[in-house]
N, C-alpha and C positions, 0 to 999 in steps of 0.2 A: 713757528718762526721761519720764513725764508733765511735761505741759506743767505750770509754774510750782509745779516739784517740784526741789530742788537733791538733787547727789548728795556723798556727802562722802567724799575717800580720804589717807589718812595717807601720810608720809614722812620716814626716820629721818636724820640728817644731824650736822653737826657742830656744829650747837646744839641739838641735842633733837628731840621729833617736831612735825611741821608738819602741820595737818590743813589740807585742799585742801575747799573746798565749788565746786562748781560749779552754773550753772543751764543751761539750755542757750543763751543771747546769752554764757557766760564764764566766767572765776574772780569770785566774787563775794567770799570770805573766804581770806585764809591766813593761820594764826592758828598759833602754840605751845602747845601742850599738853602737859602731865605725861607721859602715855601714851597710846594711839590705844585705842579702844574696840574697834575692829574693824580687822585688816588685810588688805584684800582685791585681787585682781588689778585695775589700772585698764582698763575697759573704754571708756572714752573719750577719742576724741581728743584731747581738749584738755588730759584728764588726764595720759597720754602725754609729752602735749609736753611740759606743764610740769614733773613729772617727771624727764624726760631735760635740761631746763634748766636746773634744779634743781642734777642731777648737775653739769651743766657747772659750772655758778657756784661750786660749791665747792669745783672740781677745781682752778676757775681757767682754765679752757679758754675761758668766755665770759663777756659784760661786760652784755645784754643779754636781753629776756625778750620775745616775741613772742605772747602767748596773748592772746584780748581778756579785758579786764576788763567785770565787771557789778559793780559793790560794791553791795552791799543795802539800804549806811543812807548816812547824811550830808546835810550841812544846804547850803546853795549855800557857804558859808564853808569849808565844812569840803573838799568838793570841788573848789573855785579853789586850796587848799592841797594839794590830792594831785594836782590835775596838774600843780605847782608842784615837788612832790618828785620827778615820773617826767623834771622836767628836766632833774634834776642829774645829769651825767655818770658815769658808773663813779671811780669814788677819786677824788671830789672831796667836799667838803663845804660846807655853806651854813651859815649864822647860822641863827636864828629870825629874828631883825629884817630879814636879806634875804630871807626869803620874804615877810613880813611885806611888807616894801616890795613884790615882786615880784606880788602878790594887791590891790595898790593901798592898804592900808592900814599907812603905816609903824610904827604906833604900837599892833598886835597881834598883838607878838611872843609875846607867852603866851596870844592866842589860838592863834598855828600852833603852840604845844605842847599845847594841847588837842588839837586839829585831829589830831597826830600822835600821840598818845594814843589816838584814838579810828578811826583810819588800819584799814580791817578788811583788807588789802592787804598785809601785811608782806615786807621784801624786794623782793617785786617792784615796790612801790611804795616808795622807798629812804627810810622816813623817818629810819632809821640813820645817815642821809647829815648831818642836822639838829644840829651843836653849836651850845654857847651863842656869845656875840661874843665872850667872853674866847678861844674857842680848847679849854675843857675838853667834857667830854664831853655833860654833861647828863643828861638823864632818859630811858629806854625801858622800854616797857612789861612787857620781859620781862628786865630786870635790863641792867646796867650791864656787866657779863660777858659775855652775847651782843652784843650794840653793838661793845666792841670787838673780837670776834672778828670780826663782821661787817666793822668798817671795816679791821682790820690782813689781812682775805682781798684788801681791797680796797688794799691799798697804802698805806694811810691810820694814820699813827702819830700822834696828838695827842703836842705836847711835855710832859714830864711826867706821860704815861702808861706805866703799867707794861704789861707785853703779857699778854692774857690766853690767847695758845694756849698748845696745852702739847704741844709739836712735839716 
């Protein structure tokens, strides 16, 4: 990889394909997409890892994701919130308004829904983790169907939700 060249690799799973961007300091993007443009062998380590952690996580075998991150974009707001989301444990979940508080600002909770909106980290940066304070599911950027498959991998059933695997 040239210097300050990312490389970008697909992976198919049980919410659709995930395209992997990397630069060489990380994962900078893990993003949903329709279908992968290109599927090619991971020649990089990092790629690799995440990958094989990837696998893990949906197996259910792990709880945890070890690759550094480089994220490409985001404002100081928007990154106090995403390391706010990598603190939320495995099957558990936060408000808006507690990360809101937890970033020092209690009163922009629909700011850390922009924030996770625009989250370029998906999964590994759990913004899935993120219901409203009632306890319902709220908003994800890649539908309300992946969110809960994501939180019910995680042991995580909102009351009043219907389950969306289809086991």
């Amino acid at each position: 990889m040239k210097s300050g060249q990312s490389v970008v690799y697909y992976r198919s799973n049980a919410v659709g394909w995930l395209e992997l961007r990397f630069s060489e300091q990380g994962l900078q993007t893990l993003s949903y997409v329709p279908q992968p443009r290109e599927v090619a062998p991971s020649k990089s380590p990092m790629a690799k890892l995440l990958i094989a952690e990837l696998d893990r996580y949906f197996n259910g075998e792990t709880t945890t994701f070890s690759v550094p991150l480089d994220p490409e974009s985001g404002t100081a707001f928007q990154r106090k919130v995403w390391e706010q989301l990598s603190k939320i444990p495995y099957g558990q979940t936060r408000s808006y308004a507690e990360i809101a508080a937890s970033v020092g600002n209690p009163l922009a909770a629909r700011a850390v829904g922009s924030a996770n909106k625009n989250n370029p980290i998906a999964i590994v940066v759990p913004c899935h983790r993120v219901i409203k304070a009632d306890g319902t599911l709220g908003g994800y950027n890649s539908g309300p169907g992946v969110k809960k498959i994501l939180l019910e991998l995680e042991g995580i059933r909102l009351p009043g939700e219907v389950s969306a695997r289809k086991d």
